[in-house]
mmCIF entry with sequence, helices, sheets and N, C-alpha, C, O atoms, coordinates in Angstrom:
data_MODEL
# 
_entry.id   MODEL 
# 
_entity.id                         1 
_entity.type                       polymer 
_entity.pdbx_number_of_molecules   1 
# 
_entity_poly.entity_id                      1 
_entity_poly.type                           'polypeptide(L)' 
_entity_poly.nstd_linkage                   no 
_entity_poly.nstd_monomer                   no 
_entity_poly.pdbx_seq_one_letter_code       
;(UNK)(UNK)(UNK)(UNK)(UNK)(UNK)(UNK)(UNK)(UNK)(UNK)(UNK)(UNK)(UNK)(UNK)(UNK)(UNK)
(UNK)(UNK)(UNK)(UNK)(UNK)(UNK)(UNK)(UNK)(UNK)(UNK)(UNK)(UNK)(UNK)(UNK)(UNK)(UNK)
(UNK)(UNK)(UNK)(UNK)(UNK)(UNK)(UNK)(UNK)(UNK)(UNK)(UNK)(UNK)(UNK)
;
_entity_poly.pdbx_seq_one_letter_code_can   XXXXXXXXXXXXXXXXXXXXXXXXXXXXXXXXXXXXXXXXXXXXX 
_entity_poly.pdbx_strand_id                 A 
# 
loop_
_entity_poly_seq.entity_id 
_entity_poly_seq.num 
_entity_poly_seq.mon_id 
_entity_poly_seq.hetero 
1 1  UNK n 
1 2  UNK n 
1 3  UNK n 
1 4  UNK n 
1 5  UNK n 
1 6  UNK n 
1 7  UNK n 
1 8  UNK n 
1 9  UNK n 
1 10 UNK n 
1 11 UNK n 
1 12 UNK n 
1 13 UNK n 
1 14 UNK n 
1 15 UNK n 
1 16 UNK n 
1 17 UNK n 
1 18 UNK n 
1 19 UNK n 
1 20 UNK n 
1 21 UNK n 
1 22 UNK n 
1 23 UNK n 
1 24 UNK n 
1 25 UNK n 
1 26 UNK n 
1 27 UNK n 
1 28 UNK n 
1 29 UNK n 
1 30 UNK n 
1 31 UNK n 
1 32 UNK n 
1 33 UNK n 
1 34 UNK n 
1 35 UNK n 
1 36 UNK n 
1 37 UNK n 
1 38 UNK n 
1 39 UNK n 
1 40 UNK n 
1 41 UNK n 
1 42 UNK n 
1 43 UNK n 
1 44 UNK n 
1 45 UNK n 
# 
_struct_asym.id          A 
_struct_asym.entity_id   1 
# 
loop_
_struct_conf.conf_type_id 
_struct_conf.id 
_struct_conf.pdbx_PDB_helix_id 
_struct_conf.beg_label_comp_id 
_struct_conf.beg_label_asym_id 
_struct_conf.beg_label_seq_id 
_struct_conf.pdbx_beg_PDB_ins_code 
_struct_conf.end_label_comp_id 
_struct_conf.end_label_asym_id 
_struct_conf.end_label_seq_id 
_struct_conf.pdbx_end_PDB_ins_code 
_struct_conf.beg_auth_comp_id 
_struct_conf.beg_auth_asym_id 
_struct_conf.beg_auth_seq_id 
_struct_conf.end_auth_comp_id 
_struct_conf.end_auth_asym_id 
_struct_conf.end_auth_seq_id 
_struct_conf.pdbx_PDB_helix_class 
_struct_conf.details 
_struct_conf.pdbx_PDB_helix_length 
HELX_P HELX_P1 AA1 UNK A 11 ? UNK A 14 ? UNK A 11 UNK A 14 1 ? 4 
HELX_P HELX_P2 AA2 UNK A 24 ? UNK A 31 ? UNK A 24 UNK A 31 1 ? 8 
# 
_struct_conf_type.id          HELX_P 
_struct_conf_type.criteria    ? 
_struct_conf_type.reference   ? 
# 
_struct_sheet.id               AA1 
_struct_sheet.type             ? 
_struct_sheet.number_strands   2 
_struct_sheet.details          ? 
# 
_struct_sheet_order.sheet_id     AA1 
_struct_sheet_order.range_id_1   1 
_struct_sheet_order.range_id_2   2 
_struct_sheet_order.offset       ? 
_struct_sheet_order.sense        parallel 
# 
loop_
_struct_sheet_range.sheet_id 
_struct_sheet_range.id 
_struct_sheet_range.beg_label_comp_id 
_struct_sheet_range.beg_label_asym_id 
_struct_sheet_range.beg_label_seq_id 
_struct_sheet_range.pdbx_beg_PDB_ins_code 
_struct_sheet_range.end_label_comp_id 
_struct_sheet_range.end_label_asym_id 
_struct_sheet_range.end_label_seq_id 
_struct_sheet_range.pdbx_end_PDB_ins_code 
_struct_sheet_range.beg_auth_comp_id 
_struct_sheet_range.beg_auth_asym_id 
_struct_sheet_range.beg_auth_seq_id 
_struct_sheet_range.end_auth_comp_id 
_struct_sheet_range.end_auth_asym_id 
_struct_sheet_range.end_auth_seq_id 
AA1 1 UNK A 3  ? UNK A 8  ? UNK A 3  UNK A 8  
AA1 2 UNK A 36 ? UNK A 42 ? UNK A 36 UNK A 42 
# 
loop_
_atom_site.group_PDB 
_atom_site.id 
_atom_site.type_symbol 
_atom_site.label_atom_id 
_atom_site.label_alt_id 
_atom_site.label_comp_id 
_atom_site.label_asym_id 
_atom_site.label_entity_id 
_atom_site.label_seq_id 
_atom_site.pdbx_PDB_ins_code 
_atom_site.Cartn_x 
_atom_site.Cartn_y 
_atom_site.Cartn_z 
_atom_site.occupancy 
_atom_site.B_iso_or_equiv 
_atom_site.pdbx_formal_charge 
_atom_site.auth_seq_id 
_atom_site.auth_comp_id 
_atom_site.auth_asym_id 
_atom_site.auth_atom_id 
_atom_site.pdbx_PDB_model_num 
ATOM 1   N N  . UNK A 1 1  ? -5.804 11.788  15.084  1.00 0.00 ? 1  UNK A N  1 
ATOM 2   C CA . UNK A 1 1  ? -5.335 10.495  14.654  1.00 0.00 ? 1  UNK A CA 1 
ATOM 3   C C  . UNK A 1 1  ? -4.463 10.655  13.415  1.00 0.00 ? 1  UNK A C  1 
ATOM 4   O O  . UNK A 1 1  ? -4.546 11.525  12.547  1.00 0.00 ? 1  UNK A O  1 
ATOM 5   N N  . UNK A 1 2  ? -3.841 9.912   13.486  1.00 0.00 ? 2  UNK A N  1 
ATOM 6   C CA . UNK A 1 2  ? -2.699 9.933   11.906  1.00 0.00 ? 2  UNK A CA 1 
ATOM 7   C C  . UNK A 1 2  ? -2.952 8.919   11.371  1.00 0.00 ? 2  UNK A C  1 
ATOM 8   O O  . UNK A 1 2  ? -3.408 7.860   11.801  1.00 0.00 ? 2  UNK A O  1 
ATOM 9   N N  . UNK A 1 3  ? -2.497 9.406   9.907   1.00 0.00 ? 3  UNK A N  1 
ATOM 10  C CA . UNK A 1 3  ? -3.638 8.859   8.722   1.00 0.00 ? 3  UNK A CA 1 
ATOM 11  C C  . UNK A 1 3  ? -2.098 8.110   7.573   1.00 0.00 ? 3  UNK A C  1 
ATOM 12  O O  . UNK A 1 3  ? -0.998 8.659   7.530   1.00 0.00 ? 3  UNK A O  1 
ATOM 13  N N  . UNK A 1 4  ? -2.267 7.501   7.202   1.00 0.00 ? 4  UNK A N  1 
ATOM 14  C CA . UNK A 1 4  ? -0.884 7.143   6.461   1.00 0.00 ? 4  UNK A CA 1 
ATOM 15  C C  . UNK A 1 4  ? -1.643 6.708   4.818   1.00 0.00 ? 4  UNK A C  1 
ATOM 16  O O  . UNK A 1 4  ? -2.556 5.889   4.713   1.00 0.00 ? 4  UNK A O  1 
ATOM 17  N N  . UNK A 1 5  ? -1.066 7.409   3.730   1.00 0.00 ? 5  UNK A N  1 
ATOM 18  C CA . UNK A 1 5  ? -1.534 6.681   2.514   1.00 0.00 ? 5  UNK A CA 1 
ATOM 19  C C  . UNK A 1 5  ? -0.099 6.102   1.872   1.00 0.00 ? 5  UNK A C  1 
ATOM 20  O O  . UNK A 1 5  ? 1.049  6.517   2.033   1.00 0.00 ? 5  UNK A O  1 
ATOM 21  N N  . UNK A 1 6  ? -0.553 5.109   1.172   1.00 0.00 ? 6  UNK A N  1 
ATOM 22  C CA . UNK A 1 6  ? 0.191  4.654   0.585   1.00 0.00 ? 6  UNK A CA 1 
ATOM 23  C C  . UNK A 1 6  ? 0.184  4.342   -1.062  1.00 0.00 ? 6  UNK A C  1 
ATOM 24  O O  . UNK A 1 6  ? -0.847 3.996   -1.640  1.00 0.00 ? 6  UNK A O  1 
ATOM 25  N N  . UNK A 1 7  ? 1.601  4.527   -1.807  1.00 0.00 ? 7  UNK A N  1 
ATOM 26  C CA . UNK A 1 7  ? 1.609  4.700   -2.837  1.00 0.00 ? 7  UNK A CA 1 
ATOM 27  C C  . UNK A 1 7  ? 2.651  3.714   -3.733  1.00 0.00 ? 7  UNK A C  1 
ATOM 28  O O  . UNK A 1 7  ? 3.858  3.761   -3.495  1.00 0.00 ? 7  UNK A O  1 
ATOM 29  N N  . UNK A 1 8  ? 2.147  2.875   -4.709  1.00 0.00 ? 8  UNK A N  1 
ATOM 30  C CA . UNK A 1 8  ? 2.573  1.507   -4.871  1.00 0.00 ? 8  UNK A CA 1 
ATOM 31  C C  . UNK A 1 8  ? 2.856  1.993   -6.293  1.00 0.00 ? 8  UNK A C  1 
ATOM 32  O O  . UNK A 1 8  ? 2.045  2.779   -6.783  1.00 0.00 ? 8  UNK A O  1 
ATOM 33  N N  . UNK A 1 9  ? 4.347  1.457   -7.299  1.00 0.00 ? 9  UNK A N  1 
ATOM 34  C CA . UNK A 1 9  ? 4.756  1.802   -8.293  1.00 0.00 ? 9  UNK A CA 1 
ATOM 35  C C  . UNK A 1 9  ? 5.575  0.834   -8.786  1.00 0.00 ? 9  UNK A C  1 
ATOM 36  O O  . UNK A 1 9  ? 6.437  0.171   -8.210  1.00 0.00 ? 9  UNK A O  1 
ATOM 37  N N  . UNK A 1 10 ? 5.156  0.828   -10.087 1.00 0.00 ? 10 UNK A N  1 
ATOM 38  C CA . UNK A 1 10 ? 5.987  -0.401  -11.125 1.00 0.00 ? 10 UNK A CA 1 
ATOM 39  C C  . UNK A 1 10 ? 5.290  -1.082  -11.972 1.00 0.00 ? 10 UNK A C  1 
ATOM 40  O O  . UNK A 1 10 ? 4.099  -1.206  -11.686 1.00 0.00 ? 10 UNK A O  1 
ATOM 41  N N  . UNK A 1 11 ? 5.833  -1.792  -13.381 1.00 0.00 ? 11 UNK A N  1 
ATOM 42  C CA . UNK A 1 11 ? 4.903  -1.813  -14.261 1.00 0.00 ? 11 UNK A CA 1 
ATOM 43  C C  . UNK A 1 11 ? 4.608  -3.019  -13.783 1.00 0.00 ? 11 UNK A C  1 
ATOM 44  O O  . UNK A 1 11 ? 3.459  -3.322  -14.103 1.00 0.00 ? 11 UNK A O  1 
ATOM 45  N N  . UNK A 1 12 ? 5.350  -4.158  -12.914 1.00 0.00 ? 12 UNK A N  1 
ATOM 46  C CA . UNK A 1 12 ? 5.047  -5.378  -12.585 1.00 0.00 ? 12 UNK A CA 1 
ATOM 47  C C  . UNK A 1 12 ? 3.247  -5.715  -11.960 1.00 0.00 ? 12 UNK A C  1 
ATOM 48  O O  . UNK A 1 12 ? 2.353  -6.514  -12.242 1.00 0.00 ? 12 UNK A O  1 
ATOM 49  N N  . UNK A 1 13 ? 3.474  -4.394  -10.840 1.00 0.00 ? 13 UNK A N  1 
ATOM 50  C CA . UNK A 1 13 ? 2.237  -4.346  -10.297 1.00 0.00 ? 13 UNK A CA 1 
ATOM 51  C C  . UNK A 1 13 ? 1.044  -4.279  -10.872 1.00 0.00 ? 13 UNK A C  1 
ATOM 52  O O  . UNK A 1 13 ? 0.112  -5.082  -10.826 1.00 0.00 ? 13 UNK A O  1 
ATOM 53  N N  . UNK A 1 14 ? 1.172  -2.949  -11.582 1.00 0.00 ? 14 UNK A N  1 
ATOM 54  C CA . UNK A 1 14 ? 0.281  -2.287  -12.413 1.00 0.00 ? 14 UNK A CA 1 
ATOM 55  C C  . UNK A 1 14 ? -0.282 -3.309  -13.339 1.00 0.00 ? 14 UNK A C  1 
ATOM 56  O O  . UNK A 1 14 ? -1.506 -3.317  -13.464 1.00 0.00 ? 14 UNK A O  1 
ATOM 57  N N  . UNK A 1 15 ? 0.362  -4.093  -13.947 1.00 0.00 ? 15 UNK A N  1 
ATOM 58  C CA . UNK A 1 15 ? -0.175 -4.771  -15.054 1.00 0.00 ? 15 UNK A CA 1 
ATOM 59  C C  . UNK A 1 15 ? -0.865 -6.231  -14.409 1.00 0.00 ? 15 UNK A C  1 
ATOM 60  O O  . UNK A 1 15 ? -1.425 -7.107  -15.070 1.00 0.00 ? 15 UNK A O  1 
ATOM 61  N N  . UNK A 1 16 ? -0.661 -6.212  -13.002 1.00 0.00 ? 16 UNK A N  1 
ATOM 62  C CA . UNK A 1 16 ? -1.160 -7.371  -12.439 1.00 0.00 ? 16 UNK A CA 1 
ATOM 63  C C  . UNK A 1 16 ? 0.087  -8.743  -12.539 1.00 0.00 ? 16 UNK A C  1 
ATOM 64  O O  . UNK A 1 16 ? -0.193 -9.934  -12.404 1.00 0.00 ? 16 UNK A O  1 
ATOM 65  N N  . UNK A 1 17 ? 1.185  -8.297  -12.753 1.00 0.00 ? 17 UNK A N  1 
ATOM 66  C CA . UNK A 1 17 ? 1.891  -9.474  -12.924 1.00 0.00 ? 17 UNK A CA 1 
ATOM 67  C C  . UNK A 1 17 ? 2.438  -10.146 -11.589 1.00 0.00 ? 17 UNK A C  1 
ATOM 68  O O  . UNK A 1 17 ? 2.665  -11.344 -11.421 1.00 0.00 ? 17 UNK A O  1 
ATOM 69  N N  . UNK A 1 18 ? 2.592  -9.155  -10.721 1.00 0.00 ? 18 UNK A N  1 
ATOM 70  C CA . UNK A 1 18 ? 2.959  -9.531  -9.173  1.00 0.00 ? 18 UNK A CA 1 
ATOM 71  C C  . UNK A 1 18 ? 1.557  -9.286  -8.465  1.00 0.00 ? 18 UNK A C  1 
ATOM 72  O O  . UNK A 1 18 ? 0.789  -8.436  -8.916  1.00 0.00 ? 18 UNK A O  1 
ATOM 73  N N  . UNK A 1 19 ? 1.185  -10.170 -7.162  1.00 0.00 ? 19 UNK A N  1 
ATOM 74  C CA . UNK A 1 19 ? 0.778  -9.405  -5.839  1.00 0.00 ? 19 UNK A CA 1 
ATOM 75  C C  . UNK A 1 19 ? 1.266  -8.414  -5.004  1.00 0.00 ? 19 UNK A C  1 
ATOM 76  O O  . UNK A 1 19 ? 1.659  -9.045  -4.023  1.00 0.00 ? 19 UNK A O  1 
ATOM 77  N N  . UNK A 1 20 ? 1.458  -7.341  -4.824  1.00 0.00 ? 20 UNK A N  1 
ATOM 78  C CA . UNK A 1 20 ? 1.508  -6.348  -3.970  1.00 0.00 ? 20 UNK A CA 1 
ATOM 79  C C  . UNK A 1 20 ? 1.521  -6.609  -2.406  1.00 0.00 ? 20 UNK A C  1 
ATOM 80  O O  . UNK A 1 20 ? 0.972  -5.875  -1.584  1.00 0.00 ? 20 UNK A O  1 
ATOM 81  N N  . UNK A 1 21 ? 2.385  -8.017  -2.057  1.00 0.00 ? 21 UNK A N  1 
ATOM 82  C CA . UNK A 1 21 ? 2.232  -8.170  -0.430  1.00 0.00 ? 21 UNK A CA 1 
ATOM 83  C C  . UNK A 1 21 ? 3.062  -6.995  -0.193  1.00 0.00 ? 21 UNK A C  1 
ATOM 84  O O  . UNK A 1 21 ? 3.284  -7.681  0.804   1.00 0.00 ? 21 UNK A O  1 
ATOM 85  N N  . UNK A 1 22 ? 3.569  -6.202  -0.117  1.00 0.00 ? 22 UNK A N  1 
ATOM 86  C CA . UNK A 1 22 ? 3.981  -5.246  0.498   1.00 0.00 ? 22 UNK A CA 1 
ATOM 87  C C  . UNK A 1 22 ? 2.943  -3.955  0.878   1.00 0.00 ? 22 UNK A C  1 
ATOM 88  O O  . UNK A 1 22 ? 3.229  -3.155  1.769   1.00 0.00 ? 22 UNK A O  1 
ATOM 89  N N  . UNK A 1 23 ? 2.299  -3.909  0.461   1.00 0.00 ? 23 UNK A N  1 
ATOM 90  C CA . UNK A 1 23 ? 1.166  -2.903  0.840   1.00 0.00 ? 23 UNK A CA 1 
ATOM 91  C C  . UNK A 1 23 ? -0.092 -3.600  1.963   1.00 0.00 ? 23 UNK A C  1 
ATOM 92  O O  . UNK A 1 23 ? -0.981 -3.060  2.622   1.00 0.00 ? 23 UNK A O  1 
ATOM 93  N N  . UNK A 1 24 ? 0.298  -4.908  1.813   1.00 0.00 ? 24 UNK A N  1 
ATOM 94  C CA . UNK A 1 24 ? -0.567 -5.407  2.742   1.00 0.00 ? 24 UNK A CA 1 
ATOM 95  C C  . UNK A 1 24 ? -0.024 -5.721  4.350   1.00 0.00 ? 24 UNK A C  1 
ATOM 96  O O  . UNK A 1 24 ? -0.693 -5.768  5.383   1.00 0.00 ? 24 UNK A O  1 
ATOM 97  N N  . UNK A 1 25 ? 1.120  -5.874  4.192   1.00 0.00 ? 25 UNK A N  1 
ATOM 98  C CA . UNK A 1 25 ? 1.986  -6.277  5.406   1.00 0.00 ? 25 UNK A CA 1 
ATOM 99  C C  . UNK A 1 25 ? 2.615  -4.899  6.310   1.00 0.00 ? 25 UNK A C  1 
ATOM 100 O O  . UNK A 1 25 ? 3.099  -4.795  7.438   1.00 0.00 ? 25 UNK A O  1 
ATOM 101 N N  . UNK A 1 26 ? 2.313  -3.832  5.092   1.00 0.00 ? 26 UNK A N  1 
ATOM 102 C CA . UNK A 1 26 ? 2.429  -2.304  5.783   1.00 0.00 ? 26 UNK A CA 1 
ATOM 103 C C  . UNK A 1 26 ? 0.909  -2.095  6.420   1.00 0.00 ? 26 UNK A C  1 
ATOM 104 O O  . UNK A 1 26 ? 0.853  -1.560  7.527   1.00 0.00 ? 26 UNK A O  1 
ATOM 105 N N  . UNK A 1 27 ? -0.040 -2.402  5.920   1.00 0.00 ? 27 UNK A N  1 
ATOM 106 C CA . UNK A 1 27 ? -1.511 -1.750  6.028   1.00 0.00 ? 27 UNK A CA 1 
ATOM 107 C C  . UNK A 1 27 ? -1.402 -2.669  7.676   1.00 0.00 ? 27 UNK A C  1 
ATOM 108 O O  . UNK A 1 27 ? -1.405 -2.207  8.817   1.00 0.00 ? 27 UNK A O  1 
ATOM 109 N N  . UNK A 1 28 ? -1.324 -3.909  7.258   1.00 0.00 ? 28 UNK A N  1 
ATOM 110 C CA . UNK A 1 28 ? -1.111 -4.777  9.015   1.00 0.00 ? 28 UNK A CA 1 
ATOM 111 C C  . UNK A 1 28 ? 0.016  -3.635  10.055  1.00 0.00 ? 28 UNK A C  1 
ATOM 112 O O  . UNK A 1 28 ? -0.364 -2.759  10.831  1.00 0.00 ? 28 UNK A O  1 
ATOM 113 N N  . UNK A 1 29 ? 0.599  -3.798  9.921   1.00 0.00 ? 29 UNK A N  1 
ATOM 114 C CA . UNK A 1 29 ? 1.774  -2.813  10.837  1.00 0.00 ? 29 UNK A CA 1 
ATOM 115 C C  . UNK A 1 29 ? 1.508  -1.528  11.366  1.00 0.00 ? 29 UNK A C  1 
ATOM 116 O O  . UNK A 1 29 ? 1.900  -1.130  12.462  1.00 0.00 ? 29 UNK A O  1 
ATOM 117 N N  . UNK A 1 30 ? 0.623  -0.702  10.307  1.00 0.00 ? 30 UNK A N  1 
ATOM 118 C CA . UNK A 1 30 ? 0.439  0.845   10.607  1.00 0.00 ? 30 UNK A CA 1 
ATOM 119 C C  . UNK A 1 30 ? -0.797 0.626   11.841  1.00 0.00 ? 30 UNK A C  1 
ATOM 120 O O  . UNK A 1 30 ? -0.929 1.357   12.823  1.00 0.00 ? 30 UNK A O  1 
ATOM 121 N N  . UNK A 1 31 ? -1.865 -0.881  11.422  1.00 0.00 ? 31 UNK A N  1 
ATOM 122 C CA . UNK A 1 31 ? -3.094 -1.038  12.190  1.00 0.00 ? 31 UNK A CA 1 
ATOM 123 C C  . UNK A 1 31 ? -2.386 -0.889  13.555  1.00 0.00 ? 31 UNK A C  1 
ATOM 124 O O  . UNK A 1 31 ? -2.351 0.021   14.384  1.00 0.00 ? 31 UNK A O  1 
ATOM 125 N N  . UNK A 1 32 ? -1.799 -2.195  13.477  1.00 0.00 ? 32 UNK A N  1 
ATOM 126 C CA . UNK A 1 32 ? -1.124 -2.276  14.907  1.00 0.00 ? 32 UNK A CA 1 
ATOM 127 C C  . UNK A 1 32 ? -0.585 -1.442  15.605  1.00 0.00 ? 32 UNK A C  1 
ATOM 128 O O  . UNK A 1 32 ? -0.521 -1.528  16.832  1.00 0.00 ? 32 UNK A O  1 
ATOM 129 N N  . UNK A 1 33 ? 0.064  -0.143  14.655  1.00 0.00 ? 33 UNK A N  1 
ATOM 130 C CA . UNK A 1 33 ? 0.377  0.946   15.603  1.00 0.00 ? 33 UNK A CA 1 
ATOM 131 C C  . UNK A 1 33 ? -0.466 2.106   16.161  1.00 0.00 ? 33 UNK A C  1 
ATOM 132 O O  . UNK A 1 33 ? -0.132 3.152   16.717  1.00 0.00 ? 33 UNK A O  1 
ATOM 133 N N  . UNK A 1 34 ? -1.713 1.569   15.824  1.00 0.00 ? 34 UNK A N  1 
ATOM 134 C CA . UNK A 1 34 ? -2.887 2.669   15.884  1.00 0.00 ? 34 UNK A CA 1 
ATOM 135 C C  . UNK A 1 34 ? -3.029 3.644   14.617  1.00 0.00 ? 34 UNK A C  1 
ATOM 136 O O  . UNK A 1 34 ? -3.404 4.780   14.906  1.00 0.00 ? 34 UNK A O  1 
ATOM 137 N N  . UNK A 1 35 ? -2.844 3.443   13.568  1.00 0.00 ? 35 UNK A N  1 
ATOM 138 C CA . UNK A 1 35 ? -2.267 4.309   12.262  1.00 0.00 ? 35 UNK A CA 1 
ATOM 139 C C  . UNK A 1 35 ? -3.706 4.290   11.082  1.00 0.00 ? 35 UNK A C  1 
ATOM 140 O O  . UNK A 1 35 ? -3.576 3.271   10.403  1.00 0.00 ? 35 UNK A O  1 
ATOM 141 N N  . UNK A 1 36 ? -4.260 4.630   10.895  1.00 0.00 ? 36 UNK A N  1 
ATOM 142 C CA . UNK A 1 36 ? -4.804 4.287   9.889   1.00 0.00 ? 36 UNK A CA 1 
ATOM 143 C C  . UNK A 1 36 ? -4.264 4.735   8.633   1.00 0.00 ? 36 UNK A C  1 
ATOM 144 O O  . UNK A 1 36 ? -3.667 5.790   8.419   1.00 0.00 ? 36 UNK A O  1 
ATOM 145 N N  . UNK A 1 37 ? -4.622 3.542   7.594   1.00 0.00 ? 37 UNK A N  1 
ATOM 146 C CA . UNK A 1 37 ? -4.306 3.515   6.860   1.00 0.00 ? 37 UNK A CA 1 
ATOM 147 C C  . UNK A 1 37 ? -5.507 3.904   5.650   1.00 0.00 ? 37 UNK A C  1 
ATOM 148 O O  . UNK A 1 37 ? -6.560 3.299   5.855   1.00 0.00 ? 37 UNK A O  1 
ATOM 149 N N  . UNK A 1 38 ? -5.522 4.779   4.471   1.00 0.00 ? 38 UNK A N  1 
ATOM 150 C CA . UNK A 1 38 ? -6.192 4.706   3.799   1.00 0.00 ? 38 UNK A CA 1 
ATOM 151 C C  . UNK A 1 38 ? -5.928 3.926   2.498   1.00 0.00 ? 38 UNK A C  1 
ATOM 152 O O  . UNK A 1 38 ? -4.713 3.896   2.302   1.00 0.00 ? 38 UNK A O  1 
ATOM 153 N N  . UNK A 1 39 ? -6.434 3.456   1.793   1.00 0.00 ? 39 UNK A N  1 
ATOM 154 C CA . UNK A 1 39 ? -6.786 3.046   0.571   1.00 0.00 ? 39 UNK A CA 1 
ATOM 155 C C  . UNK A 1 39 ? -5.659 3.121   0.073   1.00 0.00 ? 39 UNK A C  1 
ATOM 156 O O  . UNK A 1 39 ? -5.353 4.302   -0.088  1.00 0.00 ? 39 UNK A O  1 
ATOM 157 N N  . UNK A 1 40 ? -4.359 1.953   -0.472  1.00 0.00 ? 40 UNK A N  1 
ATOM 158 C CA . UNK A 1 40 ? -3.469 2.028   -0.928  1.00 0.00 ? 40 UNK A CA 1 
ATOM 159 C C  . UNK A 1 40 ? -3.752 2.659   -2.693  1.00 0.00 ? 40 UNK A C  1 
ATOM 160 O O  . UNK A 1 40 ? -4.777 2.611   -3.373  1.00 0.00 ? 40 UNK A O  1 
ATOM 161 N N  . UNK A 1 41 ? -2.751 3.072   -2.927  1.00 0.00 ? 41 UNK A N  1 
ATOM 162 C CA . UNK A 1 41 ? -2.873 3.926   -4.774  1.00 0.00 ? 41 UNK A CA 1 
ATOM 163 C C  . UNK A 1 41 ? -1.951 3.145   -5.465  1.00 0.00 ? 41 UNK A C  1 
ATOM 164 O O  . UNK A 1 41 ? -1.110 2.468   -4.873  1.00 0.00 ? 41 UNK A O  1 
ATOM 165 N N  . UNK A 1 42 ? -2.052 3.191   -6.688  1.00 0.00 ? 42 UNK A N  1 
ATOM 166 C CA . UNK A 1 42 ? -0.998 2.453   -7.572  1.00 0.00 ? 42 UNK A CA 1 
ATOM 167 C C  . UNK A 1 42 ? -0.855 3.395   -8.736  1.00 0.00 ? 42 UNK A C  1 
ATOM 168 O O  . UNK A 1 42 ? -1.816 3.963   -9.256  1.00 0.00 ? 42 UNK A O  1 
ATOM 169 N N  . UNK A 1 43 ? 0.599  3.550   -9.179  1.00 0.00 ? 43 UNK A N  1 
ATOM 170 C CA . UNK A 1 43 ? 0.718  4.625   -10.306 1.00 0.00 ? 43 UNK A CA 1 
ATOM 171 C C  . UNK A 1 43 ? 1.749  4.745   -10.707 1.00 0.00 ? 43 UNK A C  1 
ATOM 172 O O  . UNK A 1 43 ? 2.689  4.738   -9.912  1.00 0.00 ? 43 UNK A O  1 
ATOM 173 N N  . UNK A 1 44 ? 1.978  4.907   -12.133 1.00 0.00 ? 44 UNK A N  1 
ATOM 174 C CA . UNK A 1 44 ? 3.265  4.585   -12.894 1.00 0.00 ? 44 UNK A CA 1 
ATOM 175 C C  . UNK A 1 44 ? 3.288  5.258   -13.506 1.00 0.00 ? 44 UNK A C  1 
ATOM 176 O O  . UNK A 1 44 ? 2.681  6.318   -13.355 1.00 0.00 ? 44 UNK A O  1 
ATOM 177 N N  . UNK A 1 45 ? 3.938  4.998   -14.409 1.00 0.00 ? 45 UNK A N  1 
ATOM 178 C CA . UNK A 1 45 ? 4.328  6.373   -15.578 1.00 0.00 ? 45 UNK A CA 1 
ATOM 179 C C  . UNK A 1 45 ? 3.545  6.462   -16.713 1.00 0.00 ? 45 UNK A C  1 
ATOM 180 O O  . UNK A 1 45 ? 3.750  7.355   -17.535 1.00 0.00 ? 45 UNK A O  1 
# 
């Protein structure tokens, strides 16, 4: 099975100033392709 992680960057995120729908609307998409997804990461500088 293929495994997909994902890795989320920017101080917007990080500091909580945005939601992160983009990691969620990927995590939906990879499901649907049979993909799992692990545990999105967040990390900046």
């Amino acid at each position: 099975m293929l495994n997909v992680e994902m890795l989320s960057t920017g101080d917007e995120v990080l500091h909580g100033q945005i939601v992160d729908t983009n990691a969620a609307w990927l995590a939906d998409f990879f499901f649907n392709q049979g993909v799992a997804v692990i545990t999105p990461k967040y990390g900046g500088r």
